[in-house]
MIBA-739877 format. One record per residue: x, y, z of N, C-alpha, C, CB in turn. Coordinates in steps of 0.05 Angstrom, whole numbers, padded with zeros to 5 digits, always signed. Glycine has a CB too. Example, Ala and Ser with C-alpha at 12.3 -4.5 7.8 and 13.67 -1.06 7.14 Angstrom:
2
+00264-00114+00156+00246-00090+00156+00264-00066+00156+00226-00089+00181/+00257-00045+00142+00273-00021+00143+00258+00001+00157+00282-00012+00114/
REM end
This chain:
241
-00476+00428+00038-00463+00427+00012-00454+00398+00005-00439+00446+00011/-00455+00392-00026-00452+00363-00025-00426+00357-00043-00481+00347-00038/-00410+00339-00036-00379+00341-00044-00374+00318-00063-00357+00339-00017/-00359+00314-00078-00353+00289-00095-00352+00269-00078-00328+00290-00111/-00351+00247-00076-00335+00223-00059-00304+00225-00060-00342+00192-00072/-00294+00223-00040-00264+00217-00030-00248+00190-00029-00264+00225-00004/-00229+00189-00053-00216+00158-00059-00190+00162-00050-00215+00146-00094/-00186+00144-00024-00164+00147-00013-00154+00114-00029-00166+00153+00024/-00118+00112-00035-00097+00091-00046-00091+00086-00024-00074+00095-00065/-00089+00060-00026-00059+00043-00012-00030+00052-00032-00064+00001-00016/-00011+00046-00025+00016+00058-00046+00017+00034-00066+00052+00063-00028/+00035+00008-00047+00053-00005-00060+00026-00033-00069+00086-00013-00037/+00034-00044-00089+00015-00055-00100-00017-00044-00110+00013-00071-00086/-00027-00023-00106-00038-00007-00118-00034+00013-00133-00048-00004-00109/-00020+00036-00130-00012+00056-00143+00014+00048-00156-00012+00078-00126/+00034+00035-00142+00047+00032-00170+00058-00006-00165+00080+00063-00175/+00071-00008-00176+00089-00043-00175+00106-00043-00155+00111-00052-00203/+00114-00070-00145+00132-00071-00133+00156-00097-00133+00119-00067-00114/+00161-00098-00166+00187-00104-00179+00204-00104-00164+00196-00090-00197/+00213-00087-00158+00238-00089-00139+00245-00111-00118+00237-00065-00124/+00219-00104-00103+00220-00130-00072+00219-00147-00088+00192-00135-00044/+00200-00160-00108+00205-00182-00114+00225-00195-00126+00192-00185-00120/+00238-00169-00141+00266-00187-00151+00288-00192-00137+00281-00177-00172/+00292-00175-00101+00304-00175-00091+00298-00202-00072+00305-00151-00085/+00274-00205-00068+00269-00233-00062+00268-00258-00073+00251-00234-00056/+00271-00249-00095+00277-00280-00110+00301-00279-00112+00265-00289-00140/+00323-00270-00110+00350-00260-00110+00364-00275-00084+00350-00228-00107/+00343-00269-00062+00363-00285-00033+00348-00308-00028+00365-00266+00002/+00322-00311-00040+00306-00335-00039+00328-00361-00047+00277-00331-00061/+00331-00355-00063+00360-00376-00082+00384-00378-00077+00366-00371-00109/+00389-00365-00051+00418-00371-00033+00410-00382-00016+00435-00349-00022/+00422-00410-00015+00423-00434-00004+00435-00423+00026+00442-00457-00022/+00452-00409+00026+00472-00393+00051+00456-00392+00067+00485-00364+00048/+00432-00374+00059+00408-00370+00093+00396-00394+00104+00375-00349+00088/+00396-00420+00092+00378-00446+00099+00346-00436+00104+00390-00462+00129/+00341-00435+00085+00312-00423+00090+00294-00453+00094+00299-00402+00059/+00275-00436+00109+00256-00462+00120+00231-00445+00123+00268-00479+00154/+00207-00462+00119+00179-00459+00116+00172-00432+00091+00165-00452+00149/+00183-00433+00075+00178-00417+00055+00165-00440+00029+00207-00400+00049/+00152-00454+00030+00140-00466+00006+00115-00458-00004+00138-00491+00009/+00102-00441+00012+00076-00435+00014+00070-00394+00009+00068-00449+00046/+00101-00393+00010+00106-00357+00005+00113-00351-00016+00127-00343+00019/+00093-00329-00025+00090-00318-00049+00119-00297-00050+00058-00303-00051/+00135-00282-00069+00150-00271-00070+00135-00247-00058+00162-00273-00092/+00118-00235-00059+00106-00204-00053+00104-00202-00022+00073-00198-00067/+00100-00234-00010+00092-00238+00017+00128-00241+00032+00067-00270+00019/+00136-00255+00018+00166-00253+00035+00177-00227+00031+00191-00276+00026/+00177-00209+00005+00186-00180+00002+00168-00159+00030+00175-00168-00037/+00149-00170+00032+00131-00146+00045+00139-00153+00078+00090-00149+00037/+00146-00178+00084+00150-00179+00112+00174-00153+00112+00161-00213+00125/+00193-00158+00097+00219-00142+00100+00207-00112+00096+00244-00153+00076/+00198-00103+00090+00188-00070+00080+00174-00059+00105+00163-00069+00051/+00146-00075+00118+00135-00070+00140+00156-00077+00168+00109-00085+00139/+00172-00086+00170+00193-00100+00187+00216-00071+00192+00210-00132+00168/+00225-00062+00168+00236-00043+00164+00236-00011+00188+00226-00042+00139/+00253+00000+00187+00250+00027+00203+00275+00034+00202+00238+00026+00233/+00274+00072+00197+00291+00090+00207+00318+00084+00224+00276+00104+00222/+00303+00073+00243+00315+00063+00274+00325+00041+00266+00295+00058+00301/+00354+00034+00259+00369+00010+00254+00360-00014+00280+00405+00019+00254/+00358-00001+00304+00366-00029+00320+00331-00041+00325+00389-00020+00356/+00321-00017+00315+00286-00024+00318+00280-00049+00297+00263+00008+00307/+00288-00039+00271+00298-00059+00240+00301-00084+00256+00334-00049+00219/+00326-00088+00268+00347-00108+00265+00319-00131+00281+00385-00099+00284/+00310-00118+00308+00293-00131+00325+00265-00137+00312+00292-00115+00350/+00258-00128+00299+00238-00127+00270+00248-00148+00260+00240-00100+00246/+00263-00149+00244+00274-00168+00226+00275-00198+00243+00305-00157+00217/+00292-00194+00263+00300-00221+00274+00278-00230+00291+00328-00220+00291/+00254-00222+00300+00230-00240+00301+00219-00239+00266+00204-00225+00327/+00201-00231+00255+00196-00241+00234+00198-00269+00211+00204-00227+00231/+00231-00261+00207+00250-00284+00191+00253-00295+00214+00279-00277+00174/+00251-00307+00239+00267-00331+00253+00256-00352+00244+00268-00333+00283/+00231-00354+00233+00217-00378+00229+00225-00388+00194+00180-00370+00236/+00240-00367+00185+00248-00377+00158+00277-00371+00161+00233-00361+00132/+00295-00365+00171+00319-00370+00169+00327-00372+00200+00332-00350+00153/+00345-00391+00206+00347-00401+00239+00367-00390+00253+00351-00431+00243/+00390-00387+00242+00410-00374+00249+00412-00338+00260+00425-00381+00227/+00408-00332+00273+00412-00299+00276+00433-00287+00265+00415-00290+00302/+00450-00297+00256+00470-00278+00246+00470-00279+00217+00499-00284+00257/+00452-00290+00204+00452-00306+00187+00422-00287+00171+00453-00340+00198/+00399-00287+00204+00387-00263+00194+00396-00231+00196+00365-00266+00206/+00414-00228+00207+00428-00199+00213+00429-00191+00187+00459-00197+00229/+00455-00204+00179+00466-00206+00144+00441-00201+00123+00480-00244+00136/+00431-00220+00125+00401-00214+00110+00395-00189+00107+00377-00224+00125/+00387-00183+00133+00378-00160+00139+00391-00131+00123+00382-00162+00166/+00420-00136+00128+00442-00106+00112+00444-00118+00079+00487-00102+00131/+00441-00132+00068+00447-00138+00052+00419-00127+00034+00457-00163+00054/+00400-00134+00047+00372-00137+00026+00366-00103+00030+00339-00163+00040/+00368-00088+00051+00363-00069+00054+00383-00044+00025+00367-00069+00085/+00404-00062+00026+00416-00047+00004+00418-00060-00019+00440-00039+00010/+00400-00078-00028+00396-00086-00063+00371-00074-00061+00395-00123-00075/+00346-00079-00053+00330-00075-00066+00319-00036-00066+00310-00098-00055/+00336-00019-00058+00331+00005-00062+00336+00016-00102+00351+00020-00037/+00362-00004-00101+00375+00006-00125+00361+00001-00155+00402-00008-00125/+00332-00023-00153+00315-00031-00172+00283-00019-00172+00316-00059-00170/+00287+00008-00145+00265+00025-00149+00251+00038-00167+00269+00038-00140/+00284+00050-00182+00283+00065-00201+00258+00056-00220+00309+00066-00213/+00257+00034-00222+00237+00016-00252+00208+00021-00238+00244-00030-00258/+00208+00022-00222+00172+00014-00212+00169+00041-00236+00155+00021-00165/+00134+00040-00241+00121+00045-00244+00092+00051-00237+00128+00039-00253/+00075+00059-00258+00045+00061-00240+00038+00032-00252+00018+00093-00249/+00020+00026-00231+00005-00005-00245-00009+00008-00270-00026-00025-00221/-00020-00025-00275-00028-00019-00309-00056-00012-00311-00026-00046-00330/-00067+00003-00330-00101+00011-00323-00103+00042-00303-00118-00020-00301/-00078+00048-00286-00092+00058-00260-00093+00096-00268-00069+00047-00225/-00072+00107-00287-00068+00130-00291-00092+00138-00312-00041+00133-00298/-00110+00127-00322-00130+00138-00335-00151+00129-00333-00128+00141-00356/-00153+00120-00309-00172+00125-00278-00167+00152-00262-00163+00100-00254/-00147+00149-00248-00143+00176-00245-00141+00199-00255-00131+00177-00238/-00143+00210-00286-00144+00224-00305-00176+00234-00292-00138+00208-00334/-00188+00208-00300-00212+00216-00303-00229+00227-00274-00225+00192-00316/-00218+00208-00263-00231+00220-00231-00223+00251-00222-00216+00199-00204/-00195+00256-00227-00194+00288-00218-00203+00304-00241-00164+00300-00210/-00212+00293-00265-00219+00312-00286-00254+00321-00270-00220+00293-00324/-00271+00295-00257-00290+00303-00246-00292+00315-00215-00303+00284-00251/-00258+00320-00204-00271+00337-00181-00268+00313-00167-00303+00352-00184/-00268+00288-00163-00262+00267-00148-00235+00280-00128-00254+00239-00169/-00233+00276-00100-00198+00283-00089-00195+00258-00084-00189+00304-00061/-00168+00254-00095-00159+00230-00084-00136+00237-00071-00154+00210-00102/-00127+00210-00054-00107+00210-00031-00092+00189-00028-00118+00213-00007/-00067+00181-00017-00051+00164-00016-00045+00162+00017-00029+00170-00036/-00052+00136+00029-00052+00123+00048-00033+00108+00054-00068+00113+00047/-00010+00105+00065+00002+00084+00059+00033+00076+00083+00008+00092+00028/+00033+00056+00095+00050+00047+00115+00079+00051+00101+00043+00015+00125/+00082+00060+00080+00118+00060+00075+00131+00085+00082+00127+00055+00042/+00156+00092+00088+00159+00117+00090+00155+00143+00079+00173+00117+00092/+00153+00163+00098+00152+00186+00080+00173+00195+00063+00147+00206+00093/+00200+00189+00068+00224+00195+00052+00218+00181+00019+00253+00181+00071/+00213+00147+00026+00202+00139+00001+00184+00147-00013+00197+00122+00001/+00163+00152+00005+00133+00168-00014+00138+00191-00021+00103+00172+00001/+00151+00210-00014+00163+00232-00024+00177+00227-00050+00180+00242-00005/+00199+00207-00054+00211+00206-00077+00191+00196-00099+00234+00190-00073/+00177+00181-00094+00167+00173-00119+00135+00198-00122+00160+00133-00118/+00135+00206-00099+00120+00234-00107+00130+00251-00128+00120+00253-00086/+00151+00262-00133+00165+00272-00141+00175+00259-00169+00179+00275-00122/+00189+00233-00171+00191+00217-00192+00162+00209-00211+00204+00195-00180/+00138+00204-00199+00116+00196-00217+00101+00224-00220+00096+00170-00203/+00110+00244-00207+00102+00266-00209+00064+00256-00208+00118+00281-00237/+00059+00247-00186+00032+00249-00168+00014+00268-00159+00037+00243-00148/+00025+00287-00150+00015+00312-00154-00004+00324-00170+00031+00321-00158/-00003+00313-00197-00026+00318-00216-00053+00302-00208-00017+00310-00245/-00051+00282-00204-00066+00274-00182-00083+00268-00160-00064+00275-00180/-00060+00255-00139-00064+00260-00104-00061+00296-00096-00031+00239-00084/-00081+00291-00079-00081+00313-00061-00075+00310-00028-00105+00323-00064/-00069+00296-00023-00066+00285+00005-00047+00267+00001-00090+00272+00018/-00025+00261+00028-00005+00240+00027-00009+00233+00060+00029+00251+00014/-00008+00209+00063-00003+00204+00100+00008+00176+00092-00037+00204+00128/+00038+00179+00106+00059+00153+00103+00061+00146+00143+00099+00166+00082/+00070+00120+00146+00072+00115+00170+00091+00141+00186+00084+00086+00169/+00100+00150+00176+00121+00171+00195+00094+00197+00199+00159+00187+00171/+00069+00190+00183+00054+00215+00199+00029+00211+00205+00052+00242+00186/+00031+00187+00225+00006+00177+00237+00025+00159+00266-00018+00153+00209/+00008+00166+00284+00026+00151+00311+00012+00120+00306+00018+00167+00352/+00009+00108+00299-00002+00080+00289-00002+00076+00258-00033+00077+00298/+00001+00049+00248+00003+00042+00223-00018+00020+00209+00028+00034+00221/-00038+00021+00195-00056+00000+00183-00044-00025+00195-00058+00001+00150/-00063-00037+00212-00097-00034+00199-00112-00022+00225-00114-00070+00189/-00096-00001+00235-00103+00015+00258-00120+00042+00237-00071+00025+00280/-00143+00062+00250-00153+00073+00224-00132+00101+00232-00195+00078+00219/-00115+00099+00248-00110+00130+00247-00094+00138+00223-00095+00142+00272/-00082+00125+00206-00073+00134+00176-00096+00145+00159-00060+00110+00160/-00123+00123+00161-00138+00143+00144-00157+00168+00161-00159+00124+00125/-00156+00172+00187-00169+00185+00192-00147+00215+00197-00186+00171+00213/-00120+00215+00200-00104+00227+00188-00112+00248+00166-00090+00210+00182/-00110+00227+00140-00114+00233+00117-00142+00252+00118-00114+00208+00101/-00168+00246+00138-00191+00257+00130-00184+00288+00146-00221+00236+00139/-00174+00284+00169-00170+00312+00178-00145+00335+00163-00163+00307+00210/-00128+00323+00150-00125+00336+00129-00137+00352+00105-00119+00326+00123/-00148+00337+00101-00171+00349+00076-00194+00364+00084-00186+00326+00060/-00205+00357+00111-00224+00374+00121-00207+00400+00127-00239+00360+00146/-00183+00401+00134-00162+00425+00146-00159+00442+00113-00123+00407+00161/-00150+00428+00097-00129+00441+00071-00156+00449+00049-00098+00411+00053/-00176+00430+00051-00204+00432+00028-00230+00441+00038-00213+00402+00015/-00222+00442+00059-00250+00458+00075-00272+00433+00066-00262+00499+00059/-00268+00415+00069-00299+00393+00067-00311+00393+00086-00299+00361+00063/-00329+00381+00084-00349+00371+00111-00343+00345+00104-00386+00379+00113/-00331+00329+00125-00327+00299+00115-00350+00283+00128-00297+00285+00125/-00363+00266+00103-00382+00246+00109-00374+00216+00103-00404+00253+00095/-00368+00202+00117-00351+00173+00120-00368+00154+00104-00346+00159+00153/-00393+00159+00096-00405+00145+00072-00407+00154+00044-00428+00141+00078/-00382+00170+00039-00372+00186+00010-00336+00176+00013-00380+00232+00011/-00337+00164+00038-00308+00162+00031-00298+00132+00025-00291+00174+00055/-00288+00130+00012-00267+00095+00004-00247+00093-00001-00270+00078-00016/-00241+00076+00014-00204+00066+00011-00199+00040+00000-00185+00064+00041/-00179+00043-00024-00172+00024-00050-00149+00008-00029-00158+00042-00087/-00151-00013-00025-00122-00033-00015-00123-00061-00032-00123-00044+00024/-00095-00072-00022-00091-00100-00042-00088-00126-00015-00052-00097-00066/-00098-00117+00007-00083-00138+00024-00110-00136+00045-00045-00128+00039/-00120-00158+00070-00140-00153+00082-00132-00124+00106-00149-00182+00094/-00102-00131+00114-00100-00105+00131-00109-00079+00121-00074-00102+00138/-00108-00075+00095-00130-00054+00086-00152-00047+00083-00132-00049+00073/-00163-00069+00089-00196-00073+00081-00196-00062+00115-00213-00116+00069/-00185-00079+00131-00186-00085+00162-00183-00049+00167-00157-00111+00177/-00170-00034+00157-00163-00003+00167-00191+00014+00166-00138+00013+00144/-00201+00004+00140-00227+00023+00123-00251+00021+00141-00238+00009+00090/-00252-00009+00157-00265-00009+00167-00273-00001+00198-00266-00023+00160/-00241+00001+00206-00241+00014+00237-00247+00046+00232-00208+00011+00256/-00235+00054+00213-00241+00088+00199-00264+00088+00193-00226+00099+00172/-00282+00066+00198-00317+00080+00189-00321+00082+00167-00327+00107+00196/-00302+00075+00145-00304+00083+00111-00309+00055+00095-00271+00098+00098/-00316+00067+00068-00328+00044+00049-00296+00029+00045-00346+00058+00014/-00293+00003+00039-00268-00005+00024-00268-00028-00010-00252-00022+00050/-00260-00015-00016-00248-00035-00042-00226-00052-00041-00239-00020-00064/-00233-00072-00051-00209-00097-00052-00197-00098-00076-00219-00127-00049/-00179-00095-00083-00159-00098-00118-00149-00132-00112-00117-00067-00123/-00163-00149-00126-00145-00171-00128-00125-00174-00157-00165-00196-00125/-00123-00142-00164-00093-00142-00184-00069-00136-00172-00092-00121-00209/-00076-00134-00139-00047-00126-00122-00035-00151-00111-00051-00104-00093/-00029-00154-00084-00016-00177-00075-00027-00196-00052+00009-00168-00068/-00055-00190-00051-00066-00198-00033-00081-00222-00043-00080-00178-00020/-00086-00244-00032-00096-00271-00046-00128-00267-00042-00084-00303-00030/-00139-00280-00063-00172-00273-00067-00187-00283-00042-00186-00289-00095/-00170-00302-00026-00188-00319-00008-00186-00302+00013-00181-00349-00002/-00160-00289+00017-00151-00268+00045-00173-00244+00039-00111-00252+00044/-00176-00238+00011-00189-00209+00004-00223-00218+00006-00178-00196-00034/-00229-00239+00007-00254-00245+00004-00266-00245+00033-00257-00271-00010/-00245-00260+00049-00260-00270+00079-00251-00236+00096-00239-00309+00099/-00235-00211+00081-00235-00194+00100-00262-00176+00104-00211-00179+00094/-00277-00174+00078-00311-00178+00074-00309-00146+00063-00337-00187+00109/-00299-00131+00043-00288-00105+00031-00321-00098+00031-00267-00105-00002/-00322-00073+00024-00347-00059+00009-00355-00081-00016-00336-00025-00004/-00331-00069-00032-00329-00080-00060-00303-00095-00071-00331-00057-00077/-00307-00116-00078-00288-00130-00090-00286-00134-00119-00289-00150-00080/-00251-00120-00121-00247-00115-00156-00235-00130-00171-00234-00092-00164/-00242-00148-00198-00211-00157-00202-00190-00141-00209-00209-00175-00221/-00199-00105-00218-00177-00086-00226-00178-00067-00229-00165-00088-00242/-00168-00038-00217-00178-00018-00219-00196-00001-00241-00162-00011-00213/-00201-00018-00267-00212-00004-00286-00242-00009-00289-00198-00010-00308/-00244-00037-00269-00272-00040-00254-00296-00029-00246-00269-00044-00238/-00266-00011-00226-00283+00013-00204-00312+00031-00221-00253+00045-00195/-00315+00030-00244-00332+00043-00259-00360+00018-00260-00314+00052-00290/-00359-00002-00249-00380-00020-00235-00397-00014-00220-00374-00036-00222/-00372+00002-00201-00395+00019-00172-00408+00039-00178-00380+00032-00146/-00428+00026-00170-00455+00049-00176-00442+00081-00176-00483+00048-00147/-00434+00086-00152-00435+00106-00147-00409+00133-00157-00441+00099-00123/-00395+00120-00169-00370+00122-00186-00383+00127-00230-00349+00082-00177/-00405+00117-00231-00412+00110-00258-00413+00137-00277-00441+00093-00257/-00426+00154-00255-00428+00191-00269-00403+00205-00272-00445+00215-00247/-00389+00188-00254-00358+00215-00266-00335+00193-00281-00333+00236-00226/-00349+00172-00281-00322+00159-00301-00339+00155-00327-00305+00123-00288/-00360+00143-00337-00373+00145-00352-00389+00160-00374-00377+00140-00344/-00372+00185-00369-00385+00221-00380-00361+00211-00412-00368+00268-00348/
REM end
């Protein structure tokens, strides 16, 4: 039996914005207090994202997270501690605003109107991916969710998307064929996942990943924006009707 193709997301910078980190990073970027050092060359999305992947449940896991990371941009340890409790509690409170990126919801319209399943992949928590499950009301949608809390490894290891595929083979009864499946990311550690998972990958250079990082990680397909995706051949019959 022959099945639609399977479009597994990355979350943050693909499916929706990530406003928040960045305003929360330009926010402590401009306090002289931390003495920041070797940040001339860091994009706001790249100093927000160390702190998000750095992050965990486990406070003292965080703290040891954190204080390798930032030592090379702020010198002081106590100085990154502070950092650390402080940023963790601004940038939750400017969640609220994200949104879906621009272009991407009537893409997805169209893809589940043809029977396409799509899925959401993604290293942030499940408590968070839950809320904005719920808040972007996704569901209409994704059919699949796998956040770092439900995979024992985290991209650009493939067991998040191979997770995701034994799911769907479990809940949709597919027969999964790894040359029907692709995973959309903004960064090379995504490209780098798709490809240990045996799956096709797409590059979005409308997320936060630099064209030269997204180019040399060597994707399936490289997009400048999800409204693109209707380029690929093999995408052209169900977005194109």
């Amino acid at each position: 039996m022959s099945y639609p193709p399977i479009i597994l997301f990355d979350f943050d910078g693909v499916v929706i914005t990530q406003k928040s980190l960045e305003y929360t990073a330009l926010y402590y970027l401009r306090k002289t207090f931390y003495n920041w050092q070797n940040t001339e060359n860091m994009r706001l999305i790249d100093f927000a994202r160390l702190f998000e992947e750095s992050d965990s449940k486990n406070r003292l896991v965080a703290y040891s997270r954190i204080n390798k990371v930032y030592k090379p941009l702020i010198p002081s340890i106590w100085r990154r501690n502070l950092f650390f409790i402080k940023f963790r509690r601004m940038y939750p409170k400017y969640e609220k605003y994200e949104i879906l990126k621009p272009n991407l919801e009537n893409i997805l319209i169209q893809l589940k109107k043809n029977s396409i399943l799509l899925g959401i992949v993604s290293n942030t928590s499940k408590e968070r991916l839950d809320s904005f499950r719920q808040k972007l009301n996704l569901d209409k949608y994704f059919s699949v969710y796998v956040s770092r809390d439900d995979s024992p490894k985290r991209k650009p290891s493939p067991y998040p998307i191979i997770t995701a595929l034994k799911n769907i083979k479990k809940d949709f009864n597919y027969s999964i064929n790894k040359d029907n499946v692709y995973y959309i990311g903004d960064l090379p550690a995504d490209i780098e996942c798709a490809k240990n998972a045996k799956i096709k990958s797409i590059a979005l250079l409308s997320g936060h990943g630099t064209r030269e990082g997204l180019k040399n990680s060597n994707p399936t397909f490289l997009l400048q924006n999800i409204k693109n995706i209707i380029e690929i051949e093999e995408f052209k019959k169900y977005l194109l009707d």
